[in-house]
C-alpha positions as CSV (number, residue, x, y, z in Angstrom):
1,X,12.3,25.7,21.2
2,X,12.9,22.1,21.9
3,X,14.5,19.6,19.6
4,X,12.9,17.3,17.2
5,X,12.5,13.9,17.8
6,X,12.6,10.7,15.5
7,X,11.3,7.5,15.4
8,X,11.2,5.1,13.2
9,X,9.7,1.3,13.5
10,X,8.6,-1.8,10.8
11,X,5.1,-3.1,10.5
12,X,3.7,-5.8,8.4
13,X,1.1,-3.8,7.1
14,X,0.7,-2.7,3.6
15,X,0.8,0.7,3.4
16,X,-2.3,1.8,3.1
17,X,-3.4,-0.3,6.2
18,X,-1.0,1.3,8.1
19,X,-2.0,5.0,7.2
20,X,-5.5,3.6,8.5
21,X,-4.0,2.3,11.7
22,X,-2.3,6.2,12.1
23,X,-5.5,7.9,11.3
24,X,-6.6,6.0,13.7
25,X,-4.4,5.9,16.3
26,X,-4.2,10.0,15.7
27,X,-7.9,10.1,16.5
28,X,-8.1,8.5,19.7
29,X,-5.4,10.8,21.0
30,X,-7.7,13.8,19.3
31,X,-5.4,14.9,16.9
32,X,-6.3,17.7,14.1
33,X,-4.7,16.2,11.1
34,X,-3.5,19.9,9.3
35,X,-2.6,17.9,5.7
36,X,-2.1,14.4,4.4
37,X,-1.3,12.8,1.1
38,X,-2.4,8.7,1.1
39,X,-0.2,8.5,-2.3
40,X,2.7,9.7,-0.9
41,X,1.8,8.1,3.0
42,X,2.5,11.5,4.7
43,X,0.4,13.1,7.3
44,X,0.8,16.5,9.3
45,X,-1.0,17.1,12.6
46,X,-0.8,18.6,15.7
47,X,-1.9,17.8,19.5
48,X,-2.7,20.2,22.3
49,X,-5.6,22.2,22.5
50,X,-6.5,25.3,24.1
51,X,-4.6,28.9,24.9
52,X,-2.2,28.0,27.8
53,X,-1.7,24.4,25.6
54,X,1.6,22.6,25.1
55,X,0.9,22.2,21.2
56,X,3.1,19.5,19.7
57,X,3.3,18.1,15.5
58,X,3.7,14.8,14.4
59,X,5.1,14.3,11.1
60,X,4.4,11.1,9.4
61,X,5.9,9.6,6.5
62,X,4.9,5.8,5.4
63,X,7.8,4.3,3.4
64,X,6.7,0.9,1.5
65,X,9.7,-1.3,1.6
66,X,10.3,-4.5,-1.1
67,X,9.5,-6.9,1.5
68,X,6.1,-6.0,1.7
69,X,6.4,-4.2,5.2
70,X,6.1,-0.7,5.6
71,X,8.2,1.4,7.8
72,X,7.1,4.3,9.9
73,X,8.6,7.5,10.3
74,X,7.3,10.3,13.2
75,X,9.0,13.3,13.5
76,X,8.0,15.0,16.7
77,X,8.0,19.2,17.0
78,X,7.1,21.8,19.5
79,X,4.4,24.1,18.1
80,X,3.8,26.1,21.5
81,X,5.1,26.1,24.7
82,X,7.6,23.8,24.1
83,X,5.3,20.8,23.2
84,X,4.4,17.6,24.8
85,X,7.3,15.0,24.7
86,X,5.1,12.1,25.6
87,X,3.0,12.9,22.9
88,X,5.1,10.9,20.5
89,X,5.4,7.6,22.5
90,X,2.0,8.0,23.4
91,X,1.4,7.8,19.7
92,X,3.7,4.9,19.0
93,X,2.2,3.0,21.6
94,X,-1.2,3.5,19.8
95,X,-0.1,2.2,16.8
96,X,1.6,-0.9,18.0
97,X,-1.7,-1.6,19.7
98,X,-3.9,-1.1,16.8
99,X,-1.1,-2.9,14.8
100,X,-1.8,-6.1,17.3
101,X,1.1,-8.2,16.2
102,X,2.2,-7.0,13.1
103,X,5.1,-4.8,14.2
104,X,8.1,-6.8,13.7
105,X,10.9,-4.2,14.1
106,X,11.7,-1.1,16.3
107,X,14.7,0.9,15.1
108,X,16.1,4.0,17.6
109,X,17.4,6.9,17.3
């Protein structure tokens, strides 16, 4: 099975916004959200549909921080057949075009 991958980035969002914006951003790449918790700004789904699928998971965890941004956390897994790789940039590049402007940091892993 393949490694996870992390990324993490900054919006200017509250967080409740930004869970919108991942919602969002989750639908348009026809996600099945499996669980989420608005409180605690986590979400759970996976991407890949099919029998002979590369089925990926995206782990979300929206962490409010005192400056009134909110940083995002994805953690990327293989489900089946080793998963999709591009299935978490594909994601992030969602959300910073929902977003528009209101990313204002990108921290790597």
């Amino acid at each position: 099975m393949a490694a996870e991958k992390r990324a993490r980035r900054i919006y200017s969002l509250a967080p409740t916004q930004l869970f919108g914006v991942c919602v969002t951003a989750l639908g348009q790449l026809k996600a099945t959200i499996d669980r989420h918790d608005v409180e605690r700004g986590a979400i759970v789904a996976t991407l890949g549909a099919g029998p002979l699928a590369a089925v990926s998971e995206l782990s979300l965890a929206l962490l409010p921080r005192d400056d009134g941004q909110t940083e995002l956390v994805v953690t990327w897994r293989a489900r089946r057949r080793a998963g999709d790789r591009r299935v978490l940039s594909a994601f992030l590049d969602s959300v910073d075009a929902l977003a528009g402007q209101e990313r204002t940091g990108i921290i790597r892993e």
